[in-house]
C-alpha positions in Angstrom: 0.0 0.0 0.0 1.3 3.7 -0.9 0.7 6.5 1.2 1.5 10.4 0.6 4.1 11.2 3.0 1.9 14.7 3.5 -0.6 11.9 5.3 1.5 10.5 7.7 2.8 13.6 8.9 -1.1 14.9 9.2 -1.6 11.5 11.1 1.1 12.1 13.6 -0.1 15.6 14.2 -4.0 14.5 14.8 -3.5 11.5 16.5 -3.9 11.3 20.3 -0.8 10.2 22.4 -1.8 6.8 22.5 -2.5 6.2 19.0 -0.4 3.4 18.7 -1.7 1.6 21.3 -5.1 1.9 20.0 -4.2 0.9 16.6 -1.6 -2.1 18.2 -5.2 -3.0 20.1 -7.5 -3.3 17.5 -4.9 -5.1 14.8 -3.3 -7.2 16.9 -0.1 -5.5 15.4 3.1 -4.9 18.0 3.1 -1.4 19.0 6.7 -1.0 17.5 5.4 -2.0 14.0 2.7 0.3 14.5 5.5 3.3 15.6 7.5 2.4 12.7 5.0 2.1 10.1 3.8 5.8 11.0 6.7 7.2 11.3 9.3 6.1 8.3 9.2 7.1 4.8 8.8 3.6 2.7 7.5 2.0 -0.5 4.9 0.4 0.9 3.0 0.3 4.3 0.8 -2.2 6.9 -2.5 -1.7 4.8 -3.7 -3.2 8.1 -2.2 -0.5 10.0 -2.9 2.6 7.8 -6.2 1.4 7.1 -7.0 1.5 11.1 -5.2 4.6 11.5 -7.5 6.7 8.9 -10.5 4.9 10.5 -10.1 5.7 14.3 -8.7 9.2 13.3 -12.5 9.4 12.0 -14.1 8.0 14.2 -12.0 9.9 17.7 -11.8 13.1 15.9 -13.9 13.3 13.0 -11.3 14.3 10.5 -9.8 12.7 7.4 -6.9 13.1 5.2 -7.6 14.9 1.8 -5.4 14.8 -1.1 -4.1 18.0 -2.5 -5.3 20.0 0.8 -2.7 21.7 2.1 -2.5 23.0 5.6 
């Protein structure tokens, strides 16, 4: 899975402090994998992972990541 390096930093500057956690307890996915998946610049991403991210940053906050938004 791609994903816009614009959207992980948006991610990381929505997302509560225990994000990770919260995404580690609902995948099943080690925290660290979780940490690093959000964190690094890569080819291809946890589609488990970012898929969970973009739905709990809906449903805690009520936002989502647009394309071509800048802000």
């Amino acid at each position: 899975m791609k994903v816009d390096a614009r959207e992980l930093v948006f991610i990381r500057d929505n997302a509560p402090k225990n994000f990770a956690a919260l995404i580690s307890d609902t995948t099943g996915v080690p925290r660290s994998t979780v940490n690093n998946e959000l964190s690094r610049i890569k080819r291809s991403y946890n589609e488990e992972v970012i898929k969970e991210a973009r739905r709990l940053l809906k449903v805690i906050k009520g936002i989502a990541y647009e394309a071509g938004s800048q802000g």
